[in-house]
C-alpha positions as CSV (number, residue, x, y, z in Angstrom):
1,X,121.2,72.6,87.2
2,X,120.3,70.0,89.8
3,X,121.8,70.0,93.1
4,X,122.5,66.5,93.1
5,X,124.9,67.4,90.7
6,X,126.2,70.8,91.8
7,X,129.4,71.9,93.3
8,X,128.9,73.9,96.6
9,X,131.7,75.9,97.9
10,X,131.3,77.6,101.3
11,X,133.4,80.1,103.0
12,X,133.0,80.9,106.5
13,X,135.6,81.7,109.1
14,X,133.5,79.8,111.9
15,X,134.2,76.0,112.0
16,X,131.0,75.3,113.0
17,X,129.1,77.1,110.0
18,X,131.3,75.2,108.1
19,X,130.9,71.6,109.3
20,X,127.1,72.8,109.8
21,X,126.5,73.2,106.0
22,X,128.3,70.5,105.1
23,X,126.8,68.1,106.7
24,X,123.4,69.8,105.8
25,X,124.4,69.5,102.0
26,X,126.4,66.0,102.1
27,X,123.3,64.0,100.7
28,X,121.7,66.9,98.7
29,X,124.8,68.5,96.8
30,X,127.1,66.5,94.1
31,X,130.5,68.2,96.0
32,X,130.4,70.3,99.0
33,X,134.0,71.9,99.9
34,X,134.5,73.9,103.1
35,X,137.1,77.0,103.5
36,X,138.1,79.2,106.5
37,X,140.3,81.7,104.5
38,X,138.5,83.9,101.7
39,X,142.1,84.5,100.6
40,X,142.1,80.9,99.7
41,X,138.8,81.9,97.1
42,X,140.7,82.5,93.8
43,X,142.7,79.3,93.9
44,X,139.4,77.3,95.4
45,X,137.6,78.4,92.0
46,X,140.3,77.9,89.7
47,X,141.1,74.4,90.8
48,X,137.1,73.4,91.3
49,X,134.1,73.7,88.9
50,X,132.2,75.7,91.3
51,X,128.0,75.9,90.8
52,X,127.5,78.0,93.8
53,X,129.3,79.8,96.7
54,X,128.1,80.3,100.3
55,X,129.7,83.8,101.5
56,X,130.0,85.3,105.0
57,X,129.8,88.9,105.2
58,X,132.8,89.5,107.7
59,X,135.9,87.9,108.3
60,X,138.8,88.3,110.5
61,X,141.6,88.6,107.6
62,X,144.2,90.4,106.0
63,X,142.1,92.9,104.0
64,X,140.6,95.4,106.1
65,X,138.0,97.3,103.6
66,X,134.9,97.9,106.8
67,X,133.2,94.8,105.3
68,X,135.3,92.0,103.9
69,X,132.0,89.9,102.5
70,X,131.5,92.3,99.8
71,X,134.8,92.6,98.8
72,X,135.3,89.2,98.3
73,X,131.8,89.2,96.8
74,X,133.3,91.2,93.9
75,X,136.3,89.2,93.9
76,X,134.2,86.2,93.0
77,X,132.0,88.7,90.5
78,X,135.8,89.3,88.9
79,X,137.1,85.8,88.7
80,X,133.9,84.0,87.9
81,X,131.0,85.7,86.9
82,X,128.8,83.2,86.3
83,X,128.8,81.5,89.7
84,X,125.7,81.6,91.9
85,X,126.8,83.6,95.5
86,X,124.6,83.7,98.6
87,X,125.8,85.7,101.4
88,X,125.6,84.6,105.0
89,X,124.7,87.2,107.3
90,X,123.6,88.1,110.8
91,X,120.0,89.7,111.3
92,X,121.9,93.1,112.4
93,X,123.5,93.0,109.1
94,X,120.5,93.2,106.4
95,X,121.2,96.2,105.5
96,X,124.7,95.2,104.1
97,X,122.9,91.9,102.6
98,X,120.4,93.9,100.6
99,X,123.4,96.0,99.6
100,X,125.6,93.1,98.5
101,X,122.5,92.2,95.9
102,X,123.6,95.4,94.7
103,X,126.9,94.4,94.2
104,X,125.7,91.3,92.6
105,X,125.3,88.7,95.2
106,X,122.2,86.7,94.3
107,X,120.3,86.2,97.3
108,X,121.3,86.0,101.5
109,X,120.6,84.0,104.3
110,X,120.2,85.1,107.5
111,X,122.1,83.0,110.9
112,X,120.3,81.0,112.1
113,X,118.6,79.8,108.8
114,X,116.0,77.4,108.5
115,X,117.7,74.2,106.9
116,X,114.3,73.6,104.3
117,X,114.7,77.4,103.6
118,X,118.4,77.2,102.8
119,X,118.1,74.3,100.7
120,X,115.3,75.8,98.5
121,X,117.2,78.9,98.1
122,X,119.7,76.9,96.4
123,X,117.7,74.6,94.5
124,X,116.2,77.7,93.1
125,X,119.3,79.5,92.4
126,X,121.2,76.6,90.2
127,X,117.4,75.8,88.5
128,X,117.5,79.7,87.6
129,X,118.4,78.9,84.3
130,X,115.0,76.8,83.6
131,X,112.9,79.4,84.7
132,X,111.7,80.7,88.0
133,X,109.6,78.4,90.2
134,X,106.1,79.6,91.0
135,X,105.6,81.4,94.1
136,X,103.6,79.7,96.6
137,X,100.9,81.0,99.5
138,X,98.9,79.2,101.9
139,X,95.6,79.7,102.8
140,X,94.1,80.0,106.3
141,X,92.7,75.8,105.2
142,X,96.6,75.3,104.7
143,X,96.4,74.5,101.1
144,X,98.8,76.0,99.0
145,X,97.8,78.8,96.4
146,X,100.7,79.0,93.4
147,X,101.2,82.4,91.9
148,X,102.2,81.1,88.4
149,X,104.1,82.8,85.5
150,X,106.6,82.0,82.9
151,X,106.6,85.2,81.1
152,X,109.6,87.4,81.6
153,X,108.0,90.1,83.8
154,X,106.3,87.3,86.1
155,X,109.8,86.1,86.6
156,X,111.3,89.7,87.6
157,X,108.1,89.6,90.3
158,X,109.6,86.6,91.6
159,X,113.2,87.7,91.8
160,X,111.7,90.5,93.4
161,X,109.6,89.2,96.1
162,X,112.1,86.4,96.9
163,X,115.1,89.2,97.6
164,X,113.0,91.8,99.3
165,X,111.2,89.2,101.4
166,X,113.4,88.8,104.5
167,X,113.8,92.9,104.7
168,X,111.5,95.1,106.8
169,X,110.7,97.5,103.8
170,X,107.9,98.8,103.6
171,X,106.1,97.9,100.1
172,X,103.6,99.2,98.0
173,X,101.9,96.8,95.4
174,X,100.1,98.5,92.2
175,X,98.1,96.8,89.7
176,X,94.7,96.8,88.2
177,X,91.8,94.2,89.7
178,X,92.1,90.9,89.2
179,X,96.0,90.5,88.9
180,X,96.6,88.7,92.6
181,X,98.3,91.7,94.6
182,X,96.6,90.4,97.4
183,X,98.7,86.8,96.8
184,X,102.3,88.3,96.3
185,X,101.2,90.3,99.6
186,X,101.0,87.2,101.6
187,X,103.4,85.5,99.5
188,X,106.0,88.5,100.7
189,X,105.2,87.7,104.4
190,X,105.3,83.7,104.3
191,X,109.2,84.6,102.9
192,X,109.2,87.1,105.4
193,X,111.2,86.9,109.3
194,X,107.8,87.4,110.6
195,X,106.5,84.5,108.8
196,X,105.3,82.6,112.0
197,X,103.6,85.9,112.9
198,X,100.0,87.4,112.4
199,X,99.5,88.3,108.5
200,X,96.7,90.5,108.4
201,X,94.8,92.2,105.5
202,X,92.4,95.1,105.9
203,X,90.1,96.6,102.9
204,X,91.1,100.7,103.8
205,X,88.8,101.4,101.3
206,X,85.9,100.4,102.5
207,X,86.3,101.7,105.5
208,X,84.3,105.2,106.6
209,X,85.8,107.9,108.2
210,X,83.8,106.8,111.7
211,X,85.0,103.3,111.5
212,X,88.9,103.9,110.2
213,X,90.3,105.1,113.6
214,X,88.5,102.1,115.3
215,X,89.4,99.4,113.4
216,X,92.8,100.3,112.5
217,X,94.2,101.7,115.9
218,X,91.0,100.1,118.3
219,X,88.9,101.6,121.0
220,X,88.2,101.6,124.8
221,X,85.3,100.6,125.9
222,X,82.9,104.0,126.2
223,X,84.4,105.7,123.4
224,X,81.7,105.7,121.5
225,X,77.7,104.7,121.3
226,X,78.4,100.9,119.9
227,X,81.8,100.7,121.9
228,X,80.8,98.2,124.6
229,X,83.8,96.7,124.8
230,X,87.9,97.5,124.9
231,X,88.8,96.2,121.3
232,X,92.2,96.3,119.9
233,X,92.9,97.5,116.1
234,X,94.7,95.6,113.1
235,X,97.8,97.4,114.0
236,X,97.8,95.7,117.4
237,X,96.7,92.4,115.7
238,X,99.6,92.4,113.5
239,X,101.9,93.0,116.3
240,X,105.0,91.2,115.2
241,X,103.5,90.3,111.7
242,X,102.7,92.3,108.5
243,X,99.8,94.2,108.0
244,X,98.1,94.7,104.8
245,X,96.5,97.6,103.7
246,X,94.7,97.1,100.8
247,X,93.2,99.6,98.5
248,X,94.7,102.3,100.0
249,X,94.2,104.6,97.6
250,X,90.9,105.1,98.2
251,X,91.0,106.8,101.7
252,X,90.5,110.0,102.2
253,X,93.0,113.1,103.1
254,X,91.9,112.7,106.6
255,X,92.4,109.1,107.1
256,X,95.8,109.1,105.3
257,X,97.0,112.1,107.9
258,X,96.1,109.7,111.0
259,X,97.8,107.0,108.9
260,X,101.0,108.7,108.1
261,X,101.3,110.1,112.1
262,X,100.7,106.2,113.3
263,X,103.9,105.4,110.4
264,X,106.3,108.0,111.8
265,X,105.8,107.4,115.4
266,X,105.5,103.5,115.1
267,X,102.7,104.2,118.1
268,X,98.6,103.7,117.9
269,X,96.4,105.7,120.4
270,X,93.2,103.3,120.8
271,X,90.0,105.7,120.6
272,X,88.6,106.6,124.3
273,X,92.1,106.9,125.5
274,X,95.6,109.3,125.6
275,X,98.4,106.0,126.2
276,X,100.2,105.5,123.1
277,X,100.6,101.7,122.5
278,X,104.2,100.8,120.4
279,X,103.7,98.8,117.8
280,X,106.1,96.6,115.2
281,X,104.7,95.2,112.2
282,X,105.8,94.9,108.5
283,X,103.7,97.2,106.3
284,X,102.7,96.5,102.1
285,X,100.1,98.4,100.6
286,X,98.2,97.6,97.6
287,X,95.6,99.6,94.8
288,X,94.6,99.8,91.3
289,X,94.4,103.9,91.2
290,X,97.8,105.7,90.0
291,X,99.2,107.4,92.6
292,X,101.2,109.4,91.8
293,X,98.6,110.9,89.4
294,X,96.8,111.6,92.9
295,X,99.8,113.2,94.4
296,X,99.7,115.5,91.3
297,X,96.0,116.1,91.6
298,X,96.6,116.9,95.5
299,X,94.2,113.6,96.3
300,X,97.1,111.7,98.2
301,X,100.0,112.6,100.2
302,X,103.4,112.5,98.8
303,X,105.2,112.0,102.3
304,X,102.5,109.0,102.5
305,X,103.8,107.6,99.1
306,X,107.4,108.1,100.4
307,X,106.6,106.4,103.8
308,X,104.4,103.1,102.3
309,X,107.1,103.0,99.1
310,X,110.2,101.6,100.1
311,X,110.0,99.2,97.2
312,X,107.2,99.0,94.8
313,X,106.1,95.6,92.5
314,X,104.1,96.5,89.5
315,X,101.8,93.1,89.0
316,X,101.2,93.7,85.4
317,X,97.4,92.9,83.7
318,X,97.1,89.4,82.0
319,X,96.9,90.7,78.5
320,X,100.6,91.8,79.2
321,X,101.5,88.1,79.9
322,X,99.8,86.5,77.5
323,X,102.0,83.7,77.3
324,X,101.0,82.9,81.1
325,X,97.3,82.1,80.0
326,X,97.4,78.6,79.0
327,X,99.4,77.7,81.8
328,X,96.8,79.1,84.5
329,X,93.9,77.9,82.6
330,X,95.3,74.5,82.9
331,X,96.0,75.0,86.2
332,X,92.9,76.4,87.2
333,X,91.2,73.5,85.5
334,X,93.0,70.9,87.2
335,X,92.3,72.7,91.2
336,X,88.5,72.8,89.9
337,X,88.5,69.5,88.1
338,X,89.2,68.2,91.9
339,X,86.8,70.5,94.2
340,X,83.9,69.6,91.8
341,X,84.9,65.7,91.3
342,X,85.1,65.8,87.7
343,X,87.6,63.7,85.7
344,X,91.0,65.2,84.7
345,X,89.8,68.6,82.0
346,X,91.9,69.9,79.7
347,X,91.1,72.5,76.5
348,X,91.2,71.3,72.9
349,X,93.3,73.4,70.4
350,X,90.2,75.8,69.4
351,X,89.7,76.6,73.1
352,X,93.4,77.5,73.6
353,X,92.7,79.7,70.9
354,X,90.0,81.0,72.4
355,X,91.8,82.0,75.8
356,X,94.7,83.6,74.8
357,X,93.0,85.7,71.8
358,X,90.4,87.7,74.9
359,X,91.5,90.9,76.2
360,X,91.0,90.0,80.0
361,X,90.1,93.0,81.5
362,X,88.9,91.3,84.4
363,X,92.7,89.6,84.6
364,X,93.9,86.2,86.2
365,X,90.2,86.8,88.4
366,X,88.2,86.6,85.2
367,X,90.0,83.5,83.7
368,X,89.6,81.8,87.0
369,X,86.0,82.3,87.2
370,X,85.4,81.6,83.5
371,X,87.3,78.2,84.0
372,X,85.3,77.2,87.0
373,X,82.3,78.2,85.3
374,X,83.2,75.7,82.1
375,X,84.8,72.9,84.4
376,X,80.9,72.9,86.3
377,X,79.3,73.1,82.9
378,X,80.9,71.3,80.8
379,X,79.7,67.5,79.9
380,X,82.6,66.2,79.0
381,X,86.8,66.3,80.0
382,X,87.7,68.0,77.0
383,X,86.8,71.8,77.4
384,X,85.4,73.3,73.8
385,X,85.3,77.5,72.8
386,X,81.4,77.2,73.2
387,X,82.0,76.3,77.0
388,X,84.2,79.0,77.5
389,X,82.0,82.4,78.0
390,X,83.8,85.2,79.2
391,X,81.7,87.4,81.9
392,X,79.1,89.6,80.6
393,X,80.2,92.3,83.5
394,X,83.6,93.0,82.0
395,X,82.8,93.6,78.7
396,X,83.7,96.7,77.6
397,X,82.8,99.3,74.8
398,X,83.9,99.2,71.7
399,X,87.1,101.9,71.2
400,X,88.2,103.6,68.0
401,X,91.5,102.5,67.0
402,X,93.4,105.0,64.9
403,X,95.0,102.1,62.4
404,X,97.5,104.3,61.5
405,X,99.2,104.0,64.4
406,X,99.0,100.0,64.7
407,X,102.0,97.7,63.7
408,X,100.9,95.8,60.3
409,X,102.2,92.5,62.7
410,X,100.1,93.6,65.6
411,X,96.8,94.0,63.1
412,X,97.5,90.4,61.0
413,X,97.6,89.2,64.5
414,X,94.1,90.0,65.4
415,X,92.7,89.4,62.1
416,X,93.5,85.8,62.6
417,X,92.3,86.1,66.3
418,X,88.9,87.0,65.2
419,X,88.5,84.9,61.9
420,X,89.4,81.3,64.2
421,X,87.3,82.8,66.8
422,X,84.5,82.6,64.8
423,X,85.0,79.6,63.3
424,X,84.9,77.6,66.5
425,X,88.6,76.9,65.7
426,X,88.2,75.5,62.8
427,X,91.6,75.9,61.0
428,X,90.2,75.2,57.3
429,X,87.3,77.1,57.3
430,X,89.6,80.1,58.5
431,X,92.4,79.6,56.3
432,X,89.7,79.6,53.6
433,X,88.2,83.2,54.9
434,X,91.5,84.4,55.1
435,X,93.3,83.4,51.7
436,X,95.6,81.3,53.0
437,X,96.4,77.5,52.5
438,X,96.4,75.8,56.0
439,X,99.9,75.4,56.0
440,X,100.6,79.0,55.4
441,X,97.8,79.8,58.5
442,X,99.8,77.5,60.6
443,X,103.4,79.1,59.9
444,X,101.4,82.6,61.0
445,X,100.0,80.6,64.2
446,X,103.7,79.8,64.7
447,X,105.1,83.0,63.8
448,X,102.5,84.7,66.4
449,X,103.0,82.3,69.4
450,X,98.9,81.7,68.8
């Protein structure tokens, strides 16, 4: 639903919240209609066609239950399930905010809000119904990065980041290569409280044992041979801010000891020196390796796990969202299409074909390259199969597949895959090869979402 066109009730038991928001939302909402009482709510939402309803968490009233905003919460839950409700709550209260998502508010907003922030949130809420808008990041240029998706697990990853956001829990991000963990990490912090604070990333992975202490905690000058200087370590650079750890499971027992004493006592000790330096920064994590098949294997911690894991977003590989690979292609043609100077590109129906019937083991990395690669190459604005060629480096044996144990839909499927494949696309050559008439191969290209 457009706001424009949207009923906005808000219910606050401070006058100047009220006339606040309303006069924020005159011009942007179709009705906006103010209440002091929540006792008032029933008869408010029988009388009105309400969209969406703005929702302190505590009130000076009549019910006494140690938190009024989530009673009235389910109140509204009782009488009209279908309404949109965003709780208004105090930074000292995000504890009861995340709980009222629980309860089934749909998102909060923390006093004092950001008027652009507030706005979006609703926008986004009452345009739930169209699907979730894309997720966007901005580079250290300033131009904007869009984490796209219209499949239905991209859209739980945006529910997700979008209500865990404004909370200090700790998060862990798992997924294989390629699948943009690093981009729902910053995406996280530019949603974040700390948002006008440092955001910074750090490749644990890479890091030796020697080099871990000093360029996570820093050193004093003296410390060691190359130490000719006092230096301070990303902890103390994200002071405020979020740090990043990425591939993190790849350090070592060691490291992830020093790691897990610096977590509990939210203190670094800079190399050289005994003084213990607080420290207050937001903390996600990221990696490709299972860990919880380490902890098993006594290769990582399980108090770590506990500690980095408050919450945990599973960025799932592309073949998984297959129905998300047109849309990036295009995308990623049009952002290359621009930093090269070419003419508006787009893909013809054999090269659509193409995309979405390769595995992608490289994931949205792979089909960004390969898309670059073709825009570059490519002598005309219409992109062809033959200009599409997938990198040699993620090519992969081939597996035994024990047909047996594969769905007669699922094997159909890839027998058409392979037979338009190599025909360039060509739909009558491979309706021929495969028996069919063309109509009959279209219904199947229907049937398959191809």
């Amino acid at each position: 639903m457009i706001l424009k066109k949207a009923t906005v009730l808000i219910v606050d038991d401070d006058p100047d919240v009220l006339t606040a928001v309303k006069l924020l939302l005159k011009t942007e909402a179709g009705e906006v209609i103010t209440e002091k009482n929540p006792e008032n709510l029933n008869w408010l939402l029988q009388r009105n066609q309400v969209d969406l309803v703005l929702l302190d968490m505590n009130f000076n009233s009549a019910i006494n239950t140690g938190n009024e905003g989530l009673y009235w919460l389910r109140k509204v839950k009782e009488w009209k399930p279908n309404v949109c409700v965003i709780m208004i709550t105090a930074y000292g209260d995000i504890d009861l905010a995340v709980r009222s998502l629980k309860e089934g508010a749909n998102d909060f907003i923390v006093k004092p809000w950001h008027n652009e922030k507030l706005i979006d949130t609703i926008k986004e809420l009452l345009d739930k119904k169209e699907g979730t808008k894309p997720l966007k990041t901005t580079s250290k240029s300033g131009s904007q990065t869009s984490i796209l998706g219209e499949s239905d697990v991209m859209q739980d990853i945006f529910f997700k980041v979008n209500k865990i956001a404004p909370t200090d829990a700790n998060i862990l991000i798992l997924g294989e290569n390629g699948t943009g963990k690093d981009l729902i990490a910053k995406a996280i912090h530019e949603r974040s409280l700390r948002a006008d604070k440092p955001f910074v990333k750090v490749d644990v992975g890479a890091l030796t044992d020697s080099l871990f202490e000093s360029e996570l905690f820093g050193h004093k000058k003296g410390a060691y041979t190359d130490a000719r200087e006092d230096r301070t370590g990303r902890f103390e650079d994200a002071e405020g801010g979020t740090l990043f750890l990425d591939e993190i499971g790849n350090i070592s027992l060691q490291q992830q000891a020093k790691l897990l004493t610096v977590l509990q006592n939210r203190q670094v000790t800079r190399l050289g020196t005994n003084k213990a330096v607080d420290i207050d920064i937001r903390l996600i994590c990221a990696t490709n390796l299972p860990l919880y098949e380490l902890a098993n294997e006594n290769r990582f911690r399980k108090d770590l796990i506990y500690r980095i894991n408050t919450v945990e977003i599973n960025m799932p590989p592309l073949r998984k969202r297959n129905e998300d690979i047109v849309i990036l292609a295009r995308h990623f043609a049009k952002v290359y299409a621009s930093k090269y100077l070419k003419p508006s590109v787009d893909f013809d129906a054999a090269a659509l074909i193409k995309l979405k019937g390769y595995n992608y083991p490289g994931n949205v990395r792979e089909l960004q390259y390969t898309i670059e690669r073709a825009v570059i190459m490519a002598d005309d604005h219409i992109l062809r199969p033959d200009d599409l060629i997938f990198s040699i480096l993620e090519t992969q044996p081939d597996v035994v597949v024990d047909d047996d144990n594969i769905p007669l839909s699922i094997m159909e499927k890839n027998a058409i895959l392979r037979v338009i494949d190599k025909h360039n696309g060509n739909i009558t050559r491979a309706a021929k090869e495969l028996g069919l008439t063309r109509t009959a191969l279209y219904r199947r290209l229907s049937k398959y979402d191809i």
